[in-house]
N, C-alpha and C positions, 0 to 999 in steps of 0.2 A: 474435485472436492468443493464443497460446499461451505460459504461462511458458517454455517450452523456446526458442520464437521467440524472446523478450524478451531472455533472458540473452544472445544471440547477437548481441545487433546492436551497431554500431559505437558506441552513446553511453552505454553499458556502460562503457566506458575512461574517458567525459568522467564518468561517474557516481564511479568509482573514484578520479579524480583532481580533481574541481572542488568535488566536495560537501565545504564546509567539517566537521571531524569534529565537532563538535557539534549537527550537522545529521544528522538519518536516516529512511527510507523505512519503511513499516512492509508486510510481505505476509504472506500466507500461506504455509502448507507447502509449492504449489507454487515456492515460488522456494526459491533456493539462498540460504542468509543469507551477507550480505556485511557488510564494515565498514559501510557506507553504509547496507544493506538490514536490519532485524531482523524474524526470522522467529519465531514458536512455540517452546517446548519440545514434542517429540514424545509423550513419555510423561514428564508434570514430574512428580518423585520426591519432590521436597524444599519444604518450605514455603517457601522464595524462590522454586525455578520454578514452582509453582502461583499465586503473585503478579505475578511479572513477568507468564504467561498472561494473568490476567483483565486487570492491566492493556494489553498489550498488544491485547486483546479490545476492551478500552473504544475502544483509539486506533484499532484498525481499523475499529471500527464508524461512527463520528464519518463518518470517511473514505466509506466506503460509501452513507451516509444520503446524505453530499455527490454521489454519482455517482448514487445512484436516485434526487434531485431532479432532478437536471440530465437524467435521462435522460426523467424526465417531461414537464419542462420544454421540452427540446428531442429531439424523436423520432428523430433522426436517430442518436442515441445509440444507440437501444436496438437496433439492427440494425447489420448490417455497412457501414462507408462503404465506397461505390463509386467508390475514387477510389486516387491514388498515394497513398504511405506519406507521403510529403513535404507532399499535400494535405490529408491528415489531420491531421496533426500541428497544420497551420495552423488546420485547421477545430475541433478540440480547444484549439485554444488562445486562438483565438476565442468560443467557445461558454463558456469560463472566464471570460474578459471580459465581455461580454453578463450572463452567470448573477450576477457581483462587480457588474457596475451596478446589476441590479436587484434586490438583498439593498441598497445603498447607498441603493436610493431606499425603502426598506420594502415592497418587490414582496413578497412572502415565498411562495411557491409551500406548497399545502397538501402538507403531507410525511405521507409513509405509513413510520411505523418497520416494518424489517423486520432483525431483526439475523441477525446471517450466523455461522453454529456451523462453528467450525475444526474439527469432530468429522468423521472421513470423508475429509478432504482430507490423503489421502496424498505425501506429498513425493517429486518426480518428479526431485530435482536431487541431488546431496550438498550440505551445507553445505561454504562454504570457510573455509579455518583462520582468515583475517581477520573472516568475519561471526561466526566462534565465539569467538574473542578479544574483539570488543564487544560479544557478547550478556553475556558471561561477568564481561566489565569491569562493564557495569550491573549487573548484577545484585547483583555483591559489593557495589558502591554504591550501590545506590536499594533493593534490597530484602533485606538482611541482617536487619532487626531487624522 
């Protein structure tokens, strides 16, 4: 799936409207930043947005490590599922389950770091005026000083 797909689909609305706001999704460039979603500065100018980046770096990485475990973990990841969108979702959310039991029991799957460089990932969406108002909000607040 594609971020262009993603933005499009119907839990987009339940995204906008459930996610409590001290709650937020972290992507990359290709998504369009939203309240909920924080995305990259493009070209950071200023000694906040070059901090907000790296931190933003750190939390997407975290995120990432989590998915190339599980995707070694369970192969089924690392290819296209062959199933409806509905099947998937189940089978995704099951597979989080499964991956959360066996972290719980000390399973610890051997992890291969691979960090992922926002350098190149041209943003395919515009930002909306809500994700730039809470990119903007933190920033004044966590990285002024």
């Amino acid at each position: 799936m594609t971020a262009q797909y993603l933005i499009t689909l119907p839990f987009t609305s339940v995204l906008e409207n459930e996610v409590p706001p001290e709650y937020h999704l972290v992507g990359d460039n290709g998504y369009a930043g939203r309240s909920y979603l924080l995305t990259p500065f493009l070209d950071p100018s200023t000694p906040q947005e070059i901090r907000y980046n790296v931190a933003h770096k750190a939390a997407r990485n975290v995120v990432e490590r989590q998915y190339g475990i599980m995707k070694r973990r369970f192969a089924c990841l690392a290819t296209s599922l062959r199933c409806s969108l509905q099947n998937a979702m189940t089978v995704i959310v099951a597979i989080a389950v499964l991956h959360n039991m066996a972290l719980q029991k000390d399973d610890v799957f051997e992890e291969i770091i691979e960090e992922e460089d926002d350098e190149g990932n041209t943003p395919t969406v515009a930002n909306h005026a809500a994700g730039l108002a809470m990119r903007n909000a933190l920033l004044s607040t966590f990285f002024n000083n």
